[in-house]
C-alpha positions as CSV (number, residue, x, y, z in Angstrom):
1,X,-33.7,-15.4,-47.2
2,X,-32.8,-13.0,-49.8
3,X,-30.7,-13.8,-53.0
4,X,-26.9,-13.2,-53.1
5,X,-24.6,-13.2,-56.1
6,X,-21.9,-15.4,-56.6
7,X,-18.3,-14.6,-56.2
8,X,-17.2,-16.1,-58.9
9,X,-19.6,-16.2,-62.0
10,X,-21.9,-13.6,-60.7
11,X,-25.2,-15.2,-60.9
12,X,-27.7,-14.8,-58.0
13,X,-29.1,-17.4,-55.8
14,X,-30.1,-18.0,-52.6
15,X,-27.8,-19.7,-50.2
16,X,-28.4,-22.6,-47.8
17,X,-30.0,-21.8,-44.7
18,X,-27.2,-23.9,-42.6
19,X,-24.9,-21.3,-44.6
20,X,-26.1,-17.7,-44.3
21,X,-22.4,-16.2,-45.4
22,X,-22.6,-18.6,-48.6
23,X,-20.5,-16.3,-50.9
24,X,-20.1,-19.4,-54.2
25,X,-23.1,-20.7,-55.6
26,X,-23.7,-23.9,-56.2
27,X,-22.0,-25.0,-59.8
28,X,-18.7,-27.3,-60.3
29,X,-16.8,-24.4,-61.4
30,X,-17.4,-22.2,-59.0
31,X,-16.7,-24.8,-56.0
32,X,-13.6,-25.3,-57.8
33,X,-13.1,-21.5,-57.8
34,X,-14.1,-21.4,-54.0
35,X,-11.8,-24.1,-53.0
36,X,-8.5,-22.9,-55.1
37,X,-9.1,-19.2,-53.1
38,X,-9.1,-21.3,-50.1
39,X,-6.4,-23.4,-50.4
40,X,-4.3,-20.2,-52.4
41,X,-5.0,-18.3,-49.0
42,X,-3.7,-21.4,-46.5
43,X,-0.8,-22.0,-48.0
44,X,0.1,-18.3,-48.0
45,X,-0.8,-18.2,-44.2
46,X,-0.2,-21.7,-42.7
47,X,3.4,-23.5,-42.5
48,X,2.2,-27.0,-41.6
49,X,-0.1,-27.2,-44.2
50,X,2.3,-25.7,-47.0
51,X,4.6,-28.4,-45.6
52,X,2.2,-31.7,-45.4
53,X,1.3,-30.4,-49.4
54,X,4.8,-30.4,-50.3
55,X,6.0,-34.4,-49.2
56,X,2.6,-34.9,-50.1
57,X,3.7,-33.9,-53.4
58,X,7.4,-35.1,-53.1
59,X,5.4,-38.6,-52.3
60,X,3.3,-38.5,-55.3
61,X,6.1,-37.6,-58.0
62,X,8.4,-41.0,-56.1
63,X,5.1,-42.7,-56.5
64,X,4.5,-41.7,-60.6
65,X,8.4,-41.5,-61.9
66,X,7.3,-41.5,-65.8
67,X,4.1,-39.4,-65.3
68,X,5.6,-36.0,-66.8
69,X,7.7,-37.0,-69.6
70,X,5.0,-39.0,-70.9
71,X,2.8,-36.1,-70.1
72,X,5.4,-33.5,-72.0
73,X,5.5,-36.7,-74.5
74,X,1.8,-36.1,-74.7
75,X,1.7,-32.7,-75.2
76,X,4.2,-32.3,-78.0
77,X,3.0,-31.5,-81.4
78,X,2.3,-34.5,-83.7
79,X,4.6,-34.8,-86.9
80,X,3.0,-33.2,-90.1
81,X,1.1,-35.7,-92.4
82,X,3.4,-35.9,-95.5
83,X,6.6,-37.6,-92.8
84,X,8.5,-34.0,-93.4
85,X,10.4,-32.3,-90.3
86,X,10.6,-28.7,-89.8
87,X,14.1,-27.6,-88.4
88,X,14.4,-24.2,-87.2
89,X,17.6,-22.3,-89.5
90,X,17.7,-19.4,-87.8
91,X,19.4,-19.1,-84.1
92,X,16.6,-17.0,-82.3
93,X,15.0,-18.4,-79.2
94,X,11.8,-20.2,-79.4
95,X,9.1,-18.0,-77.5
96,X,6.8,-20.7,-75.4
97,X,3.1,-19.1,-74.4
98,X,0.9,-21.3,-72.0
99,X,-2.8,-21.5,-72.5
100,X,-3.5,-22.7,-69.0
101,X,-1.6,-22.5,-66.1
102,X,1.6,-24.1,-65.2
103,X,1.0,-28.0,-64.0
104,X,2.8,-27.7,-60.0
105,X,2.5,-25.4,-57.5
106,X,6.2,-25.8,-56.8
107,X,8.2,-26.5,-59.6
108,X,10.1,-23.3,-59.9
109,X,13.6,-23.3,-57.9
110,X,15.5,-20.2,-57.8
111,X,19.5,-20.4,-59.4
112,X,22.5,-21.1,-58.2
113,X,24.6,-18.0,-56.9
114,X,26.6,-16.4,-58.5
115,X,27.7,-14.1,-61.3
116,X,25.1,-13.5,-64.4
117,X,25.0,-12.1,-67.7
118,X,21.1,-11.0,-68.7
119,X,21.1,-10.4,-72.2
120,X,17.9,-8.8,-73.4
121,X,16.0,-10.7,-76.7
122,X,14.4,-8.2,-79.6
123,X,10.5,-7.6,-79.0
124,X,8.5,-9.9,-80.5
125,X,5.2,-8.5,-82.0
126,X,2.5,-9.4,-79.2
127,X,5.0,-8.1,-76.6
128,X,2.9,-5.4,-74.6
129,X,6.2,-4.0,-73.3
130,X,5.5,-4.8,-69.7
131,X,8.1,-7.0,-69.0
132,X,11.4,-8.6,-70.8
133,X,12.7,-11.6,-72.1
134,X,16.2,-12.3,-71.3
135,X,18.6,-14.7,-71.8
136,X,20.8,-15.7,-68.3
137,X,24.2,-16.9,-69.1
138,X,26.3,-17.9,-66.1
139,X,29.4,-15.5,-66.2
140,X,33.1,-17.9,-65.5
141,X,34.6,-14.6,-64.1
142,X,35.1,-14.7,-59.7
143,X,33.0,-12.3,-58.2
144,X,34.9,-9.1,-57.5
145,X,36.7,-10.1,-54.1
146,X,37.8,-6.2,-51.5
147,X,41.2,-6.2,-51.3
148,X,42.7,-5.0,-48.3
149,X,45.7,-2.9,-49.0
């Protein structure tokens, strides 16, 4: 049987003979890789399963009430070494970059409807340009209402 590289780190070898089409090779990560594209692809494609991971998930977070704030607890810097605070004095937004990806698949809810303001924040100096940040302020105002006249 003739070698094959692997779809994920690229190194050849040979797959198992009960598995001609092996596209992964054989190593943790690229199991891992293999079963994230699968999983990635079957929630895309199948309801029921997007739906038994959900309360699956719901079930899990009833389970573990205290696991993410002592997880964010975890996760926050330690206090410097001679007891001293540093406050922030100036009134610009703090700019949050994530080194790995974002913990659940479904935390992000959309907003509430309704009337915005998006107000645009200076560049900072690693910004590439390809996107904005923005500040969204909920606007008191009705929405515009057509008056018949």
């Amino acid at each position: 049987m003739a070698n094959t590289r692997c779809a994920h780190c690229g190194t050849s070898f040979q797959p198992r003979p009960q598995t001609p089409k092996q596209t992964f090779c054989s190593a943790t990560i690229c199991q891992r890789a293999r079963k994230r594209q699968w999983q990635q692809a079957k929630l895309c494609t199948d309801p029921d399963y997007r739906a038994n991971q959900r309360s699956a998930q719901r079930a899990w977070a009833v389970r573990n009430r205290g696991y993410w704030p002592q997880w964010r607890q975890a996760q926050r810097a330690p206090a410097p070494i001679d007891g001293s605070r540093h406050t922030r004095t100036d009134a610009s937004p703090v700019q949050i970059r994530l080194d790995h990806p974002p913990v659940k698949m479904d935390s992000w809810t959309p907003p509430p409807s309704g009337m915005f303001r998006l107000t645009k924040l200076p560049n900072f100096p690693d910004e590439t340009g390809l996107s904005w940040l923005v500040v969204i302020t909920p606007v008191d105002a009705p929405p515009p209402v057509k008056m018949d006249v």
